[in-house]
Chimera marker file (.cmm) of the C-alpha trace (Angstrom):
<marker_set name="trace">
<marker id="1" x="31.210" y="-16.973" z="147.791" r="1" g="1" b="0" radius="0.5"/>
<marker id="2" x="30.831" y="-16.836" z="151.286" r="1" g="1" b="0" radius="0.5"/>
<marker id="3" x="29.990" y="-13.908" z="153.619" r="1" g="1" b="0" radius="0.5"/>
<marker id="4" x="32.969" y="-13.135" z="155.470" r="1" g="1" b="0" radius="0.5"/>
<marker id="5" x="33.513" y="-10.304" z="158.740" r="1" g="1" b="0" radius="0.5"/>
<marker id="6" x="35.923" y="-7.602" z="158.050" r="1" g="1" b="0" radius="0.5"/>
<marker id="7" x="36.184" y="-6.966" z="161.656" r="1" g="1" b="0" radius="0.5"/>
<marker id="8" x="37.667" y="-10.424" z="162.580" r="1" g="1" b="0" radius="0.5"/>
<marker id="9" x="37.486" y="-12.771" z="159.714" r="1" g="1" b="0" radius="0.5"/>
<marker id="10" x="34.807" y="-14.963" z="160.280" r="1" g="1" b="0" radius="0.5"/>
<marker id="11" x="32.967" y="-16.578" z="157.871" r="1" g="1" b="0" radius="0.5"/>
<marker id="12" x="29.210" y="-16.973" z="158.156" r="1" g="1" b="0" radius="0.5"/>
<marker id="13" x="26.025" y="-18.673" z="156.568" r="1" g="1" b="0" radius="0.5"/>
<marker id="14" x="23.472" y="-17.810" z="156.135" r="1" g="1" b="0" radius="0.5"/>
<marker id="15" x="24.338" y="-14.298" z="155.556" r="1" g="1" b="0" radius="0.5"/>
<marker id="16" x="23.663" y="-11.763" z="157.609" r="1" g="1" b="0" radius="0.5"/>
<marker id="17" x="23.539" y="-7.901" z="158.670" r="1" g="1" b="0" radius="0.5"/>
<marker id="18" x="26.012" y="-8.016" z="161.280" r="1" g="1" b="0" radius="0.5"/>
<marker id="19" x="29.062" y="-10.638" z="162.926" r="1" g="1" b="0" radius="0.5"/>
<marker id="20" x="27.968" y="-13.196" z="165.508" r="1" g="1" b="0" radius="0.5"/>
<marker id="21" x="31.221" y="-13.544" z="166.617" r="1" g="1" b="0" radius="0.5"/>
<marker id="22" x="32.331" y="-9.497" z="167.268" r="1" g="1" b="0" radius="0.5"/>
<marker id="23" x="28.903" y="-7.818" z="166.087" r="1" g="1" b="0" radius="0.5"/>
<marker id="24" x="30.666" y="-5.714" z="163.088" r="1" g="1" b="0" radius="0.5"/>
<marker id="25" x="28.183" y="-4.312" z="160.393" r="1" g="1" b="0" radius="0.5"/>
<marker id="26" x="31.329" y="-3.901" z="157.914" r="1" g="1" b="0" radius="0.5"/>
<marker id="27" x="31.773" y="-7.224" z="155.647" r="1" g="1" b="0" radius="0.5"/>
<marker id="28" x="33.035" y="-8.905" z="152.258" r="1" g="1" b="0" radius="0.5"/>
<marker id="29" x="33.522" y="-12.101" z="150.508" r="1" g="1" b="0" radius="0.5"/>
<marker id="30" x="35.491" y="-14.830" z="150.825" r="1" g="1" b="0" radius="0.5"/>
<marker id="31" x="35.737" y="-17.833" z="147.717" r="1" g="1" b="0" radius="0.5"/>
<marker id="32" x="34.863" y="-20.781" z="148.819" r="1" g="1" b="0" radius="0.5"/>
<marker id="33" x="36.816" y="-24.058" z="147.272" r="1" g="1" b="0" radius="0.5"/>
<marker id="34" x="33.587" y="-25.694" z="146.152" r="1" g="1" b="0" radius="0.5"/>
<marker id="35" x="34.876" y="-29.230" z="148.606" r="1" g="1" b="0" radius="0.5"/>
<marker id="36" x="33.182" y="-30.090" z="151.629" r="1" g="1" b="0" radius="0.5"/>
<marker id="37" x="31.465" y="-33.437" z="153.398" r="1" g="1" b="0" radius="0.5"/>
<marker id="38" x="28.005" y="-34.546" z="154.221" r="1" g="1" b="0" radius="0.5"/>
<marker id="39" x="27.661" y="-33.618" z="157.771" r="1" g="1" b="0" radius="0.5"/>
<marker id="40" x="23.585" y="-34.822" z="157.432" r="1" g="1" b="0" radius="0.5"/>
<marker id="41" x="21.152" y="-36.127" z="155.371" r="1" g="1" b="0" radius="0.5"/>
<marker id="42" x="17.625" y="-37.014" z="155.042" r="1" g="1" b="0" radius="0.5"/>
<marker id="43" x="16.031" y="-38.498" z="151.751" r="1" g="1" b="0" radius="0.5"/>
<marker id="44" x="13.017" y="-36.804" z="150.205" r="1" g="1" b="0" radius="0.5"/>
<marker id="45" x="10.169" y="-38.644" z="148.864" r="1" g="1" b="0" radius="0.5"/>
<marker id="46" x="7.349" y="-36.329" z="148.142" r="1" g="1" b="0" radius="0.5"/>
<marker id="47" x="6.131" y="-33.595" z="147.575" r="1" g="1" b="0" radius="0.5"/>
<marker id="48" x="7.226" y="-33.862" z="144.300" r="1" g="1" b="0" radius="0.5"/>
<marker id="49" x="8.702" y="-30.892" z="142.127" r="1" g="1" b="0" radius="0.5"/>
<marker id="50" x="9.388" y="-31.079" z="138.277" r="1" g="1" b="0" radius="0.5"/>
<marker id="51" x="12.812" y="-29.671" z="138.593" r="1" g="1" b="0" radius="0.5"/>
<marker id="52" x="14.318" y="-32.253" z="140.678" r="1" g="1" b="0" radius="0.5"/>
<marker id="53" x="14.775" y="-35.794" z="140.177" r="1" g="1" b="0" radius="0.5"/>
<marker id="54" x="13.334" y="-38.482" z="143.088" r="1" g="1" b="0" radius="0.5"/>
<marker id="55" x="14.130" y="-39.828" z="145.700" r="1" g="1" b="0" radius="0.5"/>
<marker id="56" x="15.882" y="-36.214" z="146.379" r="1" g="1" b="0" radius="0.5"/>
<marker id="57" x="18.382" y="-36.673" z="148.572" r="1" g="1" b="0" radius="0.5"/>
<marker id="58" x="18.774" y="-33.491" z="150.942" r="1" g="1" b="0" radius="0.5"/>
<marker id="59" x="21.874" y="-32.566" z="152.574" r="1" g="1" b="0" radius="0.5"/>
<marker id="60" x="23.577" y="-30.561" z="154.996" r="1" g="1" b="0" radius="0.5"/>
<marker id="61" x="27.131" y="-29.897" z="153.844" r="1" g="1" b="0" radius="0.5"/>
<marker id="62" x="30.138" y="-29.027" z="155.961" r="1" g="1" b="0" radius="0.5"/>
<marker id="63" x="32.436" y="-26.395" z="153.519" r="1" g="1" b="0" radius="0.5"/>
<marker id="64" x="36.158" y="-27.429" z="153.921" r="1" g="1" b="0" radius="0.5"/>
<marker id="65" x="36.170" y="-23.314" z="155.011" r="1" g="1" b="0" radius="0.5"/>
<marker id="66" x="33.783" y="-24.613" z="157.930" r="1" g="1" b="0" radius="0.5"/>
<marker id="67" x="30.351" y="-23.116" z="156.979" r="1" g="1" b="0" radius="0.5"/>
<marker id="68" x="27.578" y="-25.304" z="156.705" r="1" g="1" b="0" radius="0.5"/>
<marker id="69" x="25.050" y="-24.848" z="153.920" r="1" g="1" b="0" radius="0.5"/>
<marker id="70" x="21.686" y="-26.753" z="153.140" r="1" g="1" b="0" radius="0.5"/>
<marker id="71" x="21.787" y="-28.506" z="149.726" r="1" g="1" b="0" radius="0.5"/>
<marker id="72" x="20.576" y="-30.947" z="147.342" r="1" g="1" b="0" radius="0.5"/>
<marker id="73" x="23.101" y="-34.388" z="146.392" r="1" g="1" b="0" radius="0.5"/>
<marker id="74" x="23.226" y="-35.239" z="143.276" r="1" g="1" b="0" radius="0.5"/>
<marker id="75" x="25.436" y="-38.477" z="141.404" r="1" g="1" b="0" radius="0.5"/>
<marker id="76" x="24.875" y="-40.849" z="144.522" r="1" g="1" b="0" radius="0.5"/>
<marker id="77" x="21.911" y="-43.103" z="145.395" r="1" g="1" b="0" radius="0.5"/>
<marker id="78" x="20.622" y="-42.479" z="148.743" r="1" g="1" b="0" radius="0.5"/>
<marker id="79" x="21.980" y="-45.753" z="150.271" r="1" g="1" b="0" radius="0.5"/>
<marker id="80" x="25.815" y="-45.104" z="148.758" r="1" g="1" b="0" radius="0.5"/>
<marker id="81" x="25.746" y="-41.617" z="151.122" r="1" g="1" b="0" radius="0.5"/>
<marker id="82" x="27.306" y="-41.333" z="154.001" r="1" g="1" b="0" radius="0.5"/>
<marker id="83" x="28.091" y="-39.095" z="156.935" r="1" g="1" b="0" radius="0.5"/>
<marker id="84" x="31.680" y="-37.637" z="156.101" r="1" g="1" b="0" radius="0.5"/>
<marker id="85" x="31.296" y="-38.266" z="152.601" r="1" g="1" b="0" radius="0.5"/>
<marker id="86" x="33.037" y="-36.019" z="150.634" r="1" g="1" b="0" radius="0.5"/>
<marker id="87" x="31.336" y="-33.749" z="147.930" r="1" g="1" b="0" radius="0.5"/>
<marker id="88" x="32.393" y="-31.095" z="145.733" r="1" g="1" b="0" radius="0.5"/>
<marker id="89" x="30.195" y="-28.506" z="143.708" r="1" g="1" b="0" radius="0.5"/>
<marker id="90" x="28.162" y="-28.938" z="140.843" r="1" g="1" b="0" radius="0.5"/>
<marker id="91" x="25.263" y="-26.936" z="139.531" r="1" g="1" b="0" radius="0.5"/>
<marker id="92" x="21.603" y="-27.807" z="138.593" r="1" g="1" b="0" radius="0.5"/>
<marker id="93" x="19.671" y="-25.625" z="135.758" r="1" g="1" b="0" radius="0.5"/>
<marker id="94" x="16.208" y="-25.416" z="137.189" r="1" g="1" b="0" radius="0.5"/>
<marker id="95" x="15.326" y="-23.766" z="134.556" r="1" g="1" b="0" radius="0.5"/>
<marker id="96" x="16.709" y="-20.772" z="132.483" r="1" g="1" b="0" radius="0.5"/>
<marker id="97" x="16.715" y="-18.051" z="134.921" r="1" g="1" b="0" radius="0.5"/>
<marker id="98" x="17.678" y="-20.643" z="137.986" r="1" g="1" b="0" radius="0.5"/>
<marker id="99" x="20.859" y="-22.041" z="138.418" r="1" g="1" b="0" radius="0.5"/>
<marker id="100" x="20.971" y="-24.024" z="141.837" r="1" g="1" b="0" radius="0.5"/>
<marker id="101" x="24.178" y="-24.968" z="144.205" r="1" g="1" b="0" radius="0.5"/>
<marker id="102" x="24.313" y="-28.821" z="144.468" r="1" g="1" b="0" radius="0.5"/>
<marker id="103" x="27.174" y="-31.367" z="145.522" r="1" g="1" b="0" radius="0.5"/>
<marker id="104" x="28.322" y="-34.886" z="143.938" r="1" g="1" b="0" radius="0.5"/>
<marker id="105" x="30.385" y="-37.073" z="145.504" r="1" g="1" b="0" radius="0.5"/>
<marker id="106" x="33.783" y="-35.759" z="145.268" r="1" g="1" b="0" radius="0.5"/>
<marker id="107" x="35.648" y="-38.799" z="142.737" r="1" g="1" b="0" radius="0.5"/>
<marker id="108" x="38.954" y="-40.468" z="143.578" r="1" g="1" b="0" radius="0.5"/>
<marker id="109" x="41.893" y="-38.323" z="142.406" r="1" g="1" b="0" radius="0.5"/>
<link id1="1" id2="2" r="1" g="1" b="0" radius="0.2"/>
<link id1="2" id2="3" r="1" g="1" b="0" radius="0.2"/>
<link id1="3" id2="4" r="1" g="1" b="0" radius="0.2"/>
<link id1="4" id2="5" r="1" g="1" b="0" radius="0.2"/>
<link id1="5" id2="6" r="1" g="1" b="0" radius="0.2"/>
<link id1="6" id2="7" r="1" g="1" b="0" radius="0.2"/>
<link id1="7" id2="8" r="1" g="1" b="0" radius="0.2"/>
<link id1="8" id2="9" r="1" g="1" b="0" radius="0.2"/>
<link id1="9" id2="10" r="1" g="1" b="0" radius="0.2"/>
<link id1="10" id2="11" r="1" g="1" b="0" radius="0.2"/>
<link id1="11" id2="12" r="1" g="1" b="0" radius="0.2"/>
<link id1="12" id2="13" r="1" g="1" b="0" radius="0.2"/>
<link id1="13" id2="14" r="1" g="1" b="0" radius="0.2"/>
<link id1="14" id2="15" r="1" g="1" b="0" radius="0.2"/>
<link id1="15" id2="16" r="1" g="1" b="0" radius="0.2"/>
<link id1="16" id2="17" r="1" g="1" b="0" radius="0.2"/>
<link id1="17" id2="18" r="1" g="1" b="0" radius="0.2"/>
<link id1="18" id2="19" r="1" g="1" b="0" radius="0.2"/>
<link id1="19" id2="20" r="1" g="1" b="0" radius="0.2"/>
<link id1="20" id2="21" r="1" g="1" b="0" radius="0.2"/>
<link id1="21" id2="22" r="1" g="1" b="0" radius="0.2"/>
<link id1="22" id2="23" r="1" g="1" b="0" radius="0.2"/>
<link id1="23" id2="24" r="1" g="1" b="0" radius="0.2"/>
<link id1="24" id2="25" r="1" g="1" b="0" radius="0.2"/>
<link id1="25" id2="26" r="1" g="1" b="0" radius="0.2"/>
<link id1="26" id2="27" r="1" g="1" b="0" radius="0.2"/>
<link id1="27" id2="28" r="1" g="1" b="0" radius="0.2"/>
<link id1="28" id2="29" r="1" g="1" b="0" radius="0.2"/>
<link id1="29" id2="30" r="1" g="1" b="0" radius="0.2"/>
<link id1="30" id2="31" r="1" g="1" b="0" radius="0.2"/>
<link id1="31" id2="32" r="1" g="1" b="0" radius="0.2"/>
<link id1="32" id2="33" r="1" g="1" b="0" radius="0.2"/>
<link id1="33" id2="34" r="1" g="1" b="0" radius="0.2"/>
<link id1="34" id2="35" r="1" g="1" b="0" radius="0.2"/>
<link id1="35" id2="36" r="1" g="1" b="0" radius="0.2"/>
<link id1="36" id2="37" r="1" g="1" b="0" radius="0.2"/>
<link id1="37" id2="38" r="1" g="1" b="0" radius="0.2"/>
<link id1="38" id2="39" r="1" g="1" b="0" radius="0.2"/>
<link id1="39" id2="40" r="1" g="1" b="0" radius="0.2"/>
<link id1="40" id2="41" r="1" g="1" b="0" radius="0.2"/>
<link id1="41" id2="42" r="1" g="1" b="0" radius="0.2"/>
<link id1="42" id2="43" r="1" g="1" b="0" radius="0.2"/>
<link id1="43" id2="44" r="1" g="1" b="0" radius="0.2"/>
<link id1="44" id2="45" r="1" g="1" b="0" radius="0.2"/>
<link id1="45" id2="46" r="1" g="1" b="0" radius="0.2"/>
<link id1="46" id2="47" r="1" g="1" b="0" radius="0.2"/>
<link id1="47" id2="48" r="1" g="1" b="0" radius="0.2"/>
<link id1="48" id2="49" r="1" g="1" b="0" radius="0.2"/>
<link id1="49" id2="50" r="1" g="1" b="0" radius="0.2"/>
<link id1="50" id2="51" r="1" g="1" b="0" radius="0.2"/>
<link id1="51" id2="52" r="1" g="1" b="0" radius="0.2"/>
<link id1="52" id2="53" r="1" g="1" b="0" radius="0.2"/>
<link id1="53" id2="54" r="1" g="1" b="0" radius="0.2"/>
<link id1="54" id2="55" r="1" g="1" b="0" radius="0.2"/>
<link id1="55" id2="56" r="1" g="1" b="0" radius="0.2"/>
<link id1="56" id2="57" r="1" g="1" b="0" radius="0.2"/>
<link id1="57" id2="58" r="1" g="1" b="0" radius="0.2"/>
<link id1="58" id2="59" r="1" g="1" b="0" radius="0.2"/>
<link id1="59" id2="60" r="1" g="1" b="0" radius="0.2"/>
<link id1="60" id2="61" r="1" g="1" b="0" radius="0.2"/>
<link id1="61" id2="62" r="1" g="1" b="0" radius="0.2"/>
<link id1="62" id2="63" r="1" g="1" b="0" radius="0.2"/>
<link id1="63" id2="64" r="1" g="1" b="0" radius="0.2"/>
<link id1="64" id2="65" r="1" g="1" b="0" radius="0.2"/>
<link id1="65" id2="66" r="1" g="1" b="0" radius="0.2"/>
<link id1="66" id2="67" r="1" g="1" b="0" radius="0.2"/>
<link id1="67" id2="68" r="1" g="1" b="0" radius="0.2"/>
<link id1="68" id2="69" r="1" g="1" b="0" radius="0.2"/>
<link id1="69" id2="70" r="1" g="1" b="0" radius="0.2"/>
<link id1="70" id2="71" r="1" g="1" b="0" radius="0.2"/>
<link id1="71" id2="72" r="1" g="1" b="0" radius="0.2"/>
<link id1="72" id2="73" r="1" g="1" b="0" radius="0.2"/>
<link id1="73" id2="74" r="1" g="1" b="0" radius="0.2"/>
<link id1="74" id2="75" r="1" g="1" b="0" radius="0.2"/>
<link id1="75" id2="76" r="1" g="1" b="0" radius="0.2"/>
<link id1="76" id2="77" r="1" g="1" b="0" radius="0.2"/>
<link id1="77" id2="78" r="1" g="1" b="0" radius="0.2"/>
<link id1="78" id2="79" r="1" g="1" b="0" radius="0.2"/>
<link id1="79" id2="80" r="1" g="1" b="0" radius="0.2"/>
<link id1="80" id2="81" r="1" g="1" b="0" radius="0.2"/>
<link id1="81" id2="82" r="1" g="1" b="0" radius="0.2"/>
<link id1="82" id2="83" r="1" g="1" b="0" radius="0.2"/>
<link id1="83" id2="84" r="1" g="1" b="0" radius="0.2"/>
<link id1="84" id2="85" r="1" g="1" b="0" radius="0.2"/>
<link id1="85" id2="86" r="1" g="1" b="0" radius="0.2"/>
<link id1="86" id2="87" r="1" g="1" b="0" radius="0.2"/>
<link id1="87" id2="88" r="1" g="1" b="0" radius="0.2"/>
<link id1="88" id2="89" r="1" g="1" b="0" radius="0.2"/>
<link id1="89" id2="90" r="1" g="1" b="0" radius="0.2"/>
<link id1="90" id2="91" r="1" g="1" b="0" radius="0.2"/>
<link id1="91" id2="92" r="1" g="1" b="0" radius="0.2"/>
<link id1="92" id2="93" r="1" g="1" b="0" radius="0.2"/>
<link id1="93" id2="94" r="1" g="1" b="0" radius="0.2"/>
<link id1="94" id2="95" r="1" g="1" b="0" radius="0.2"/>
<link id1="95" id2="96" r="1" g="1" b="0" radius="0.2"/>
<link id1="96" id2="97" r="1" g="1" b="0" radius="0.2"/>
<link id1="97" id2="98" r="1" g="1" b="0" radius="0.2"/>
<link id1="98" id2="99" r="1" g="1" b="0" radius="0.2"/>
<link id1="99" id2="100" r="1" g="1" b="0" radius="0.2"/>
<link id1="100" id2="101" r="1" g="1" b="0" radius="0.2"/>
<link id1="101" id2="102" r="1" g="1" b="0" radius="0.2"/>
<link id1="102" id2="103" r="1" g="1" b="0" radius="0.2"/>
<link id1="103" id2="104" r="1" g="1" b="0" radius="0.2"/>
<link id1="104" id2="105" r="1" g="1" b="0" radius="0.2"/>
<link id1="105" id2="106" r="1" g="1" b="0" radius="0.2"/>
<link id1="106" id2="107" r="1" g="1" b="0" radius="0.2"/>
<link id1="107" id2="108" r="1" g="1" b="0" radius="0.2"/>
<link id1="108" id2="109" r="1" g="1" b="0" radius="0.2"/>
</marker_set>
C-alpha cells in the first residue's frame, strides 16, 4: 500500500501528515503492483545482523507507480545487480512477529 493524496492524487513515500505537492491533510491508499527496478544499490558487509543473510545487498527501488522505497534484494548476488534491474516483491520472516518488504529479481515471463 502506498500513501496516496485525496486532494490531487499523488502518491508519496515515506508517508506523511500532509501533500508535498498541494499541502492537503486528507489522504488514503493506493495498491501498489509489487514491480519496480533498482534505481541504486550499495552492498552491505558488516555490521552483521542474525536475520539477514551476507553480503546484504541494499537497495533503493523505483515502484512501477513511481515511489521510491529503501529495501533489502534478495535471489541475486551482488555482482548479477544492476541499475534498472527489474524486481518484484517478496517477503522476509525476521522472525514471528516481523515480516519485512524485500525484492527478487523479477524472472523472465
Amino acid at each position: 500500500m502506498i500513501q496516496r493524496c485525496a486532494g490531487c492524487g499523488t502518491l508519496r513515500h515515506p508517508p506523511g501528515p500532509c501533500c508535498p505537492h498541494c499541502g492537503s491533510f486528507e489522504w488514503d491508499t493506493a495498491e501498489a503492483s509489487g514491480r519496480g527496478q533498482v534505481y541504486s544499490f550499495v552492498v552491505a558487509h558488516h555490521p552483521r545482523h542474525p536475520a539477514f543473510e551476507y553480503p546484504l545487498i541494499v537497495a533503493v527501488v523505483e515502484l512501477d507507480e513511481g515511489t521510491r522505497l529503501i529495501t533489502n534484494l534478495v535471489g541475486v548476488e551482488p555482482g548479477e545487480v544492476e541499475i534498472g534491474m527489474p524486481v518484484v516483491l517478496d517477503w522476509l520472516d525476521a522472525d514471528p512477529d516481523l515480516s519485512l518488504p524485500v525484492f527478487r529479481p523479477q524472472e523472465n515471463d
